[in-house]
N, C-alpha and C positions, 0 to 999 in steps of 0.2 A: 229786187232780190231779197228774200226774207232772211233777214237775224235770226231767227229758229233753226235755217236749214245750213248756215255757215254764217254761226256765230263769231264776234269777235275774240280773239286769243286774252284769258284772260292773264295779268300779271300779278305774281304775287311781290307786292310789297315791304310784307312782314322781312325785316332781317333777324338773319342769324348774328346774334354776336359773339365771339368768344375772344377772352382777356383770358392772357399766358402772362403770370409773372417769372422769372428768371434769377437764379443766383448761382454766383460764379464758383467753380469748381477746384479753382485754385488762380495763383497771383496770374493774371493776364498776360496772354504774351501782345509784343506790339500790336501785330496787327487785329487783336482783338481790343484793345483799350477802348474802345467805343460801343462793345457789346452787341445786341442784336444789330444795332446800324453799321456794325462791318460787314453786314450780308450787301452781295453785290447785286447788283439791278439784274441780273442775269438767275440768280437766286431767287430771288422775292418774284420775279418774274414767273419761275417754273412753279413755284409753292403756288402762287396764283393760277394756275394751268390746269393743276391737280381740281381745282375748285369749280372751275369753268366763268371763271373770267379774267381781265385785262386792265392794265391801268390804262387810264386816258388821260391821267395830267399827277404832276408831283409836286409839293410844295415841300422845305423844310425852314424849320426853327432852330432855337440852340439847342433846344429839349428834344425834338421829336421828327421823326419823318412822316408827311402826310401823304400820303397815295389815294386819288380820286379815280376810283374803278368802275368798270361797267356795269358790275352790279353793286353799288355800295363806296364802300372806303375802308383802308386800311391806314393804321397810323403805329408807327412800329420808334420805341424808344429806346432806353442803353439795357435797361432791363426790361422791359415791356411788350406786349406782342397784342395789339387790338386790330381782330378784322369784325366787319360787320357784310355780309350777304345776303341779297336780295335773291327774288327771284326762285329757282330750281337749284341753286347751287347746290354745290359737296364742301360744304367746310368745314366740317372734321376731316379732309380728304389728305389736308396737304399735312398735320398734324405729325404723322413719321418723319416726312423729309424736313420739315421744321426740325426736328428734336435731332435729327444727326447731322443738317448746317449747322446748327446751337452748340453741339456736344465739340464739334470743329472749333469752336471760339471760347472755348471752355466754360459752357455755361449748361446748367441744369433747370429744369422745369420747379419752378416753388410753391406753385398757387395757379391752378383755373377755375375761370368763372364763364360759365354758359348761361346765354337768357335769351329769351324770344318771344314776341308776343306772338296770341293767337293767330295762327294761319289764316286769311281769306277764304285759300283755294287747297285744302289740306291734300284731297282728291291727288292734287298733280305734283306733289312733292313726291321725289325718290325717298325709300328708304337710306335709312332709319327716319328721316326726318319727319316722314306722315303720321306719327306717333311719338307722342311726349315718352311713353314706356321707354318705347325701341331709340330711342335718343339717350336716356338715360341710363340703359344697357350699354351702347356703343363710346360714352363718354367713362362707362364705366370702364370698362375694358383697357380703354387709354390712359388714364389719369387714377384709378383706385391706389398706384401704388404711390402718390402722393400723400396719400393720406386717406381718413376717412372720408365719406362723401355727405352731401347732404341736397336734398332737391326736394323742392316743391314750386306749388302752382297758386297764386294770387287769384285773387276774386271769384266772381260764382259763374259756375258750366253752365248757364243761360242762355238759352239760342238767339244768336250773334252778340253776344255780349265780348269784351276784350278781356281773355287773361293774358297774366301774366307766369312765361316758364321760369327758372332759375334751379342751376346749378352748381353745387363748388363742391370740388378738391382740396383741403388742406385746411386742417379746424382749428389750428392756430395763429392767432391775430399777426405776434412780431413777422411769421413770414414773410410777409407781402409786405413791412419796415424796409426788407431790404431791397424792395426793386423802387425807393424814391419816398416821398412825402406822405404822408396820408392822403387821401382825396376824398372828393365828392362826387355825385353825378345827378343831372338829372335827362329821364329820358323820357320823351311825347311819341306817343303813337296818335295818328288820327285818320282814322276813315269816314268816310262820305263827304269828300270836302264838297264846298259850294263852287255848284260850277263857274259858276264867272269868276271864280278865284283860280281855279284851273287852269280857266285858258292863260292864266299869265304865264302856266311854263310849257307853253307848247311852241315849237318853231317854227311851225308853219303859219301861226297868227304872221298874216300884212307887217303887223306892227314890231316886228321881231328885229332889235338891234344890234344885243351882245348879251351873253350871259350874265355882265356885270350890269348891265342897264336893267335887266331882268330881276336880280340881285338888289338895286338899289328902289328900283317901283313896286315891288311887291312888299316891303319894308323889312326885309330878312339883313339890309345893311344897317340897321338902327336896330334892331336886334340883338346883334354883335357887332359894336361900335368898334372896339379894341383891336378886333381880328383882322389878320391876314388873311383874305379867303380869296380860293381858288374855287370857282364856279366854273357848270361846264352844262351847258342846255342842249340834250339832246334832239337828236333829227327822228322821226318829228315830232315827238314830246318825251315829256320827262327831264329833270332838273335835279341835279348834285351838287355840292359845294361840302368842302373843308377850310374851318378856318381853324388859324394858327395864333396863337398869342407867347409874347417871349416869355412870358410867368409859368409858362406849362400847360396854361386850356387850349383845351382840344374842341371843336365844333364841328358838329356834323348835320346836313339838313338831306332826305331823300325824297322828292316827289313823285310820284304816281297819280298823275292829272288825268285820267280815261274815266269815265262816269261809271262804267260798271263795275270799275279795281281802283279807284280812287285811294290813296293812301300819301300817308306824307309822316315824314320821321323827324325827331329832332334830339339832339344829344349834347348837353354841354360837360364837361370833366374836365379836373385839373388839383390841384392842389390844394386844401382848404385855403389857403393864407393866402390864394390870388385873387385879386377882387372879383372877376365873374363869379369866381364859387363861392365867396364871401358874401355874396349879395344874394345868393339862391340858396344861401344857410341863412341867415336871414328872414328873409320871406320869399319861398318858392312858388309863390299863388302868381306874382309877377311875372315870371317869364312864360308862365302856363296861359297866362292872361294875352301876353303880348304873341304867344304862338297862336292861342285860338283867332285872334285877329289878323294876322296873315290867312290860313287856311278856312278859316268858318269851319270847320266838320261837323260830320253830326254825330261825332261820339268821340272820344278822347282816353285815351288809358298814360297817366302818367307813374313812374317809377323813378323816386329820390334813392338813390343807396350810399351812405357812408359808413368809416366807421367807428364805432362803439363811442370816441371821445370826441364824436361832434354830437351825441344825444343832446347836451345842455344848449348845442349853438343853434341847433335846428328851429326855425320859426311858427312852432306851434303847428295847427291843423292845417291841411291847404283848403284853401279858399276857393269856391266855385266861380268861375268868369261869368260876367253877366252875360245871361240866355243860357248857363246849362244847368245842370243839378248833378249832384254827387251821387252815383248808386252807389258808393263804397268804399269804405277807407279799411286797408290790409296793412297790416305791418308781420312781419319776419323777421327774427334775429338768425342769423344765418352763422355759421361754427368759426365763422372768422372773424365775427365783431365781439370784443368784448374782452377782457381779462379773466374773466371767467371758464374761458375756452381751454384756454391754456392747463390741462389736469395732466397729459400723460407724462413718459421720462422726455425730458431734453437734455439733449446735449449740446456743448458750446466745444468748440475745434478752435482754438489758437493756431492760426497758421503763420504767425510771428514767429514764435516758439517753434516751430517745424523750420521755419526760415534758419533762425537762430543755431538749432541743433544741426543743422546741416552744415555751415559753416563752422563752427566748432568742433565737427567730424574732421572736415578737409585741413582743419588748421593744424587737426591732434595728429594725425594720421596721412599727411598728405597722397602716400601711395598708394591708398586702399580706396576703392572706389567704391562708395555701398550700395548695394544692390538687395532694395527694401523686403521684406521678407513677409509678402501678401498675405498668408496665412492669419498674422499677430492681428489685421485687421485692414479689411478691406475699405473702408471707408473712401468715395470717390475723389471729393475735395484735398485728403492727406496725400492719398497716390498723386493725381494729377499735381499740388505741388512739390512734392516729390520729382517727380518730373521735369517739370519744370525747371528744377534746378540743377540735373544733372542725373540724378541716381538711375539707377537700374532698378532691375525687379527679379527679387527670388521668389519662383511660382513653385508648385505642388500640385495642380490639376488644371483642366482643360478652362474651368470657372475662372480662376486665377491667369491662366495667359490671357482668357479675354480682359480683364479687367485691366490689366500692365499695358494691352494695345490702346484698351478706350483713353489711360490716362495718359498717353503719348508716348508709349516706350513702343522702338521699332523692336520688333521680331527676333531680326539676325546679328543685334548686338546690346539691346539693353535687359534681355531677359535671358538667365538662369533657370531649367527645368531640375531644381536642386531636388525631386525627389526620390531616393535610390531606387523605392520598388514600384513602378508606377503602375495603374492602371493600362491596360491595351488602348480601350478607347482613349486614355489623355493621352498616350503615345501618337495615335495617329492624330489626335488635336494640333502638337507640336508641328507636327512634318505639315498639317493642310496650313498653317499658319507662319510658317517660314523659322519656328524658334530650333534652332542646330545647335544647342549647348544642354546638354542636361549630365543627371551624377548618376551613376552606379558600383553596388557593391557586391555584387554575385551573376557568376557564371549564368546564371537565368534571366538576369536584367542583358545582360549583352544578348541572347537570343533573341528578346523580346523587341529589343532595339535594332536588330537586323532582320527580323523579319516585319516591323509596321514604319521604321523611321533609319534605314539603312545609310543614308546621308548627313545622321546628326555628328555632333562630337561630344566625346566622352568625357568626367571629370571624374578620377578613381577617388571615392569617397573612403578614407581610410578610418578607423577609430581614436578619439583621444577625449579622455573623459576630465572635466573638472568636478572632481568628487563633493564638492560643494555648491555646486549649481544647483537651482532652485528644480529645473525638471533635467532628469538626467535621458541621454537620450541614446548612448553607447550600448542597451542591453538590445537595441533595437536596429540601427544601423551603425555602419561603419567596418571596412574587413580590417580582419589581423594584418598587422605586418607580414605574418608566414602565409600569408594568403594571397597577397600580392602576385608571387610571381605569378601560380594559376591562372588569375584574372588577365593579367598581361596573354598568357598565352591563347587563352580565349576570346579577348579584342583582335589576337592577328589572325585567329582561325575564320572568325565572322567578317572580318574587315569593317570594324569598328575602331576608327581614330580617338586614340586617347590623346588629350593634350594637356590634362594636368594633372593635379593632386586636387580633393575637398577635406576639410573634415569640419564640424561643429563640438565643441567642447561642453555644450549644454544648454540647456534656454535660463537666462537671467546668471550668469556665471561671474563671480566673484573674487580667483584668482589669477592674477597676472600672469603667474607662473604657467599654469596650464596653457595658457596660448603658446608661450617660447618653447616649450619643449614638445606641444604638436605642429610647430612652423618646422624647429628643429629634424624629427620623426617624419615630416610632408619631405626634405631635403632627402634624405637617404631613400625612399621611394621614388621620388623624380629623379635624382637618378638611374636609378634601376629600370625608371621608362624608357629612359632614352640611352640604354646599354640595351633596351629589345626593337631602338628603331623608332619610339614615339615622337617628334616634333611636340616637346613639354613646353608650354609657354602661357600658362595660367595656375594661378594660387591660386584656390578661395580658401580665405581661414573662418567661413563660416560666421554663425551668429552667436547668442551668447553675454550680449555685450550688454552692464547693466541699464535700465532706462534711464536718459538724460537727465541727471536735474540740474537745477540751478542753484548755486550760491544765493549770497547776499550780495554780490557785485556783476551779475548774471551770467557768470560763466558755469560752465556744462562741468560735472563732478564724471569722470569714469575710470576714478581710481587710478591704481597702475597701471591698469590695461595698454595703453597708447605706449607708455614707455618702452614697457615689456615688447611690447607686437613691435615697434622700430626697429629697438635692437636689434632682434631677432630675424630681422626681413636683413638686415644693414648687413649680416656676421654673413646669413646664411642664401639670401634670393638677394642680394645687391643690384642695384639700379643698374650696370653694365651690365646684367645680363638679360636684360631685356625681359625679362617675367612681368607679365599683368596681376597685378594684386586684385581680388576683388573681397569683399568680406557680406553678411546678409544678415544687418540688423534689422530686427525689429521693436522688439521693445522697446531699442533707445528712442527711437524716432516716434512711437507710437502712443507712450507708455504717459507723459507729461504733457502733449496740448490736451489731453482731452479732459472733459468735467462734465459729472453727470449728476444734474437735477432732478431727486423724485418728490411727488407730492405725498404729506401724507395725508391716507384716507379713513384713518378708521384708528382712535386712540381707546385705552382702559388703564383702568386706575387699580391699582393694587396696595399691597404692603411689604416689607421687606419682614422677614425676621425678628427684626429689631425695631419694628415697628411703624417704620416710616415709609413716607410715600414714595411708591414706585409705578412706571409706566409704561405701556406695548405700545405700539405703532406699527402700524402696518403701512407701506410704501407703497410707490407706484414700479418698482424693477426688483429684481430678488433674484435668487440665488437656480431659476431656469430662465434666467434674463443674462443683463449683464454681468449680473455677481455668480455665475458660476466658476467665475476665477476665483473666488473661496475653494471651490472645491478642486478646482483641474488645475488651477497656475500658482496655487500655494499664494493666493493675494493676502494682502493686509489692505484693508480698508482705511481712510483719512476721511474720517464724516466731519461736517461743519452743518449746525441748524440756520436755519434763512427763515427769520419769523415774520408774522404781520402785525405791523404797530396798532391793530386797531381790536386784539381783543380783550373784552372785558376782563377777565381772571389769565392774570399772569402771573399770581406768585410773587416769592419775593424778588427782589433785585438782583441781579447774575446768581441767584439760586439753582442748583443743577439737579437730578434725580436719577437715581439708578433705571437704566429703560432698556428695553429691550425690541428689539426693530426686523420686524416680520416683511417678507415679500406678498405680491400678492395674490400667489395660486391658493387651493387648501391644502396644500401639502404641510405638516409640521415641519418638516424637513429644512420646509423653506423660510429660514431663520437667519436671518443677516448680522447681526450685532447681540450680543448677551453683556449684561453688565457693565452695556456703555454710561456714560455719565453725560445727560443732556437738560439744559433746558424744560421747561414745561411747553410743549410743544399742541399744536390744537390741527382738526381738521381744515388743511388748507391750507397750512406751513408745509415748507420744503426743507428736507436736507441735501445738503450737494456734498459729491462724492470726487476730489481732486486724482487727477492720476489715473483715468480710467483707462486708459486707451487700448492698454496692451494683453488679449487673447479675454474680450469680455463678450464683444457684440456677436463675434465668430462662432462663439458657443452656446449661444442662446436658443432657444427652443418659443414653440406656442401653445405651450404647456395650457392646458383649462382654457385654449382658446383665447387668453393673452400673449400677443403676439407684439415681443418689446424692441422687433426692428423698425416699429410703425414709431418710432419716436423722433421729434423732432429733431432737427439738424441748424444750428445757429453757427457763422463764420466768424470770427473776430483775428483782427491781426495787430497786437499787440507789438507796444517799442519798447525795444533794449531798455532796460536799467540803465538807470543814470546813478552817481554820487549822490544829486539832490532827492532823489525817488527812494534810496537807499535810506536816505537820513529819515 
């Protein structure tokens, strides 16, 4: 029977690999303290399903979990996410259900990296993957909001020559800091092996004893001496193995022994400082040498990738194993290696300090439960710990209930729909999403409430203004006292349940006083609800509250505030009567983790008046970025310059200069600082900006096509002040 007329199937070898790094969205709860490895076999099982294969055997380490699959391997770590697929797979397939197990453990996507060598059998791949393009479209789609992207394609389009694909999401280096160690890798393709090297992984050879015997006469155990590996020969051929080492290398070998798809893979990674990868930074020619000698092939495409600060440790050029020749050496710096990468704005989130502030809420204020106020700033990490530790969430539209679910706030008791005149659409938001609490102030908001969310409950948002609050918010919402009863009679005509009093004094509000006499002013209202019948049994006294700072002994300043709001809860809503306090900071909570890092890019040199040197600077955020709180939140800026020791012309010694610090649209408008006093500062310095948190990123725009939500996101959890830290 002729091969021409029923050819044998061929297989592709080529895998897909894709590396997901991970960073946590706030402080862990238990069952997630182990990160992507609290995903259950039942989990990892279906993400595999999506893709169209199986595991066939598991190994683990202290570092990592290895999964040996039908097509390939998976090895999944605390922040880490590496599968590799052979074959016809789908693996970008399982990439959704990934990211909403993940979102479950409270972890975020920080860094993907996709690579693939040239395809065999391009012909039989499904889309997207029949095409380097339509790959880099569909990776797009997934991962762009990562960051910017960057992809390309190694060596030359030569018929049957091997490139190399690569893509990444996220162009700055420290991301990927935070999912573990720096590493290394190095990764072998080889096709045309020599057949009588072949038959060694086929099971149906006579001579077939175990996959470890297989393992150890083909010399893949001398190899990797170190390793724990888990081999697995299949029926009836083809050969896999992962091995394990306790330092963090990971090893992977894939055979495809059939003469006409011949193919075999090898991959070692792990951690620069462990000796397998210490020894292949070193001199990589060596294990390229000892792979060629297991498979013989007749052609070999290798790809070393570290980064940026192992350039000095890497061993010179690789070295051709005797019997082949080099067609070509490629090198790529790719948007994640290097310090150099690192230009746009960063931010750094203290979620110590979020910690901190929240406890010093509950200490000041025990009865009030806060209920964070989404607006001031969405940011995932702050909500989810938020969360975490208790708070609620005051929303304003349909964008903002989702965000209060993703961070873990249930529906029907940790979220507040505090916005009096809502849209329809976020009205029916509310009701499809189970949230039953929202405010109103006008006879039209109760219609609108009865006819798209007739099951909610109401909170009568009354008016009380602190005339000294930084945005005043009483011309806008809040009804008269002499309005009240109306609103009452209109709740019982629609049969809309009111069950409390709201009101907000102002955003960033300054006097004591004004809370106790709108607690006071909430009392003779609530009242009067429940002389029409309403079942009163929530306060919210709203937001307002100034942003947390710290002392010099690290305790939280909020003025009189706390005192004021006691008393006034103690005289007038006492604990026996059973009323729920709620209150919706934001600022406080928002306003002091954050800090924001711009680079600058573009200085000029002038004169003052008087003669003397003066200097502009233009930034990387400005005033349609984050600094539009200059304009809408009445901010005051707190800049600090962050220089680099290494330029030539620095002026004199703590020498300062009148300067002025531009954003960076063309707008003149867009002018951040006038007649600040800095430093001589040079392209490539940053100044950091403390205190950002509060109603910055919310109001940002993509003005000239800069678009300043694309900036980085850094975690740090910072400890309490000590005595000695003080000193």
């Amino acid at each position: 029977m002729s091969l021409d007329i029923f050819p044998a199937p061929a297989f592709e070898g080529s895998e897909k690999r894709l590396e997901l790094d991970w960073v946590a969205l706030g402080p862990p709860a238990p069952v997630a303290a182990r990160g992507l490895r609290a995903l259950t076999l039942q989990q990892v099982t279906s993400l595999l399903e999506t893709t169209g294969c199986c595991i066939v055997s598991s190994r683990s380490c202290s570092i990592f979990d290895a999964y040996v699959l039908s097509e390939s391997s998976l090895f999944v770590y605390d922040c880490k996410f590496v599968i590799k697929t052979c074959g016809t797979t789908k693996t970008l397939a399982l990439v959704p259900m990934l990211l909403e197990f993940a979102r479950g453990l409270g972890l975020a996507p920080s860094r993907c990296k996709y690579s693939r060598a040239s395809f065999m059998f391009p012909e039989v791949q499904p889309a997207p993957y029949n095409a380097w393009e339509a790959e880099v479209d569909a990776l797009s789609c997934l991962f762009l909001h990562l960051g910017p992207i960057h992809a390309c394609t190694l060596g030359e389009p030569s018929a049957g020559s091997l490139q190399w694909h690569v893509f990444v999401a996220q162009a700055e280096p420290a991301a990927r800091h935070l999912a573990g160690p720096s590493s290394c890798s190095v990764e072998i393709c080889s096709t045309g092996l020599c057949p009588e090297q072949a038959l060694s992984f086929r099971r149906a050879d006579g001579d077939f004893v175990s996959a470890a015997q297989t393992t150890a006469k083909t010399g893949i155990r001398s190899l990797l001496p170190n390793a724990d590996i888990d081999d697995f020969l299949f029926e009836p051929c083809g050969y896999s193995m992962n091995g394990l080492e306790d330092d963090g290398v990971a090893s992977t070998i894939h055979i495809t022994p059939e003469d006409h798809c011949s193919y075999a893979s090898l991959e070692i990674s792990g951690p620069k400082q462990a000796g397998s990868i210490a020894a292949i930074l070193e001199d990589p020619s060596l294990v390229v040498r000892d792979a060629s000698s297991i498979f013989r092939p007749s052609q070999m495409a290798v790809a070393i990738s570290w980064t940026a600060e192992h350039g000095s440790e890497l061993g010179g050029l690789l070295a051709s194993p005797t019997g082949y020749c080099q067609a070509g050496n490629w090198v790529q710096t790719l948007p994640d290696g290097g310090a150099g990468a690192l230009e746009d704005p960063v931010w750094v989130v203290d979620l110590g300090a979020v910690k901190r502030l929240y406890e010093a809420w509950t200490e000041a204020m025990p009865r009030v439960r806060p209920f964070y106020a989404a607006k001031c700033n969405m940011e995932p990490g702050l909500m989810a710990t938020l969360s975490s530790l208790g708070a609620g969430f005051d929303c304003a539209s349909e964008a903002e209930l989702r965000a209060a679910v993703q961070a873990g706030a249930c529906p029907g008791k940790d979220i507040v729909f505090a916005n009096a005149c809502k849209r329809p659409r976020d009205i029916r938001a509310a009701a499809s999403m189970g949230v039953n609490l929202t405010t109103f102030d006008t006879p039209c908001e109760i219609q609108k409430l009865a006819q798209h969310h007739p099951g909610t409950a109401a909170l009568l948002r009354i008016r009380a203004d602190d005339p000294d609050a930084r945005c005043q918010l009483g011309n806008k919402y809040g009804a008269e006292p002499e309005d009240c009863e109306a609103l009452y009679l209109a709740a019982k005509k629609h049969n809309i349940d009111i069950q409390g009093v709201s009101f907000h004094v102002g955003s960033g509000a300054t006097n004591p006083a004004a809370f106790a006499e709108a607690i006071i002013m909430a009392r003779r209202i609530f009242t009067d609800g429940q002389k029409h019948g309403f079942n009163m049994t929530m306060l919210d006294i709203g937001g307002g509250f100034c942003g947390g700072k710290f002392d010099m002994e690290g305790r939280v300043d909020l003025g009189g505030v706390p005192a004021a709001v006691n008393a006034a809860l103690d005289e007038h809503f006492p604990a026996s009567t059973g009323v729920e306090i709620i209150a919706e900071p934001g600022r406080y909570f928002a306003e002091a983790p954050f800090t924001l890092g711009c680079m600058v890019f573009g200085d000029r040199e002038g004169q003052t008046p008087a003669g003397k040197a003066c200097y502009d600077y233009w930034i990387t955020d400005g005033l349609y970025g984050a600094m539009n709180s200059l304009l809408y939140d009445h901010a005051t800026l707190f800049v600090n310059p962050l220089g680099q020791p290494n330029h030539a012309d620095k002026g004199s010694e703590g020498e300062d200069f009148t300067s002025t610090v531009f954003g960076p649209t063309c707008d003149g408008l867009d002018t951040i600082l006038r007649g600040v006093m800095l430093p001589r500062l040079h392209v490539g310095d940053w100044l950091v900006f403390n205190r950002m948190g509060a109603y910055t990123m919310t109001g940002a725009s993509a003005f000239n096509g800069i678009d300043p939500t694309e900036a980085s996101i850094f975690y740090v959890q910072s400890e309490e002040m000590t005595a000695k830290s003080k000193a």
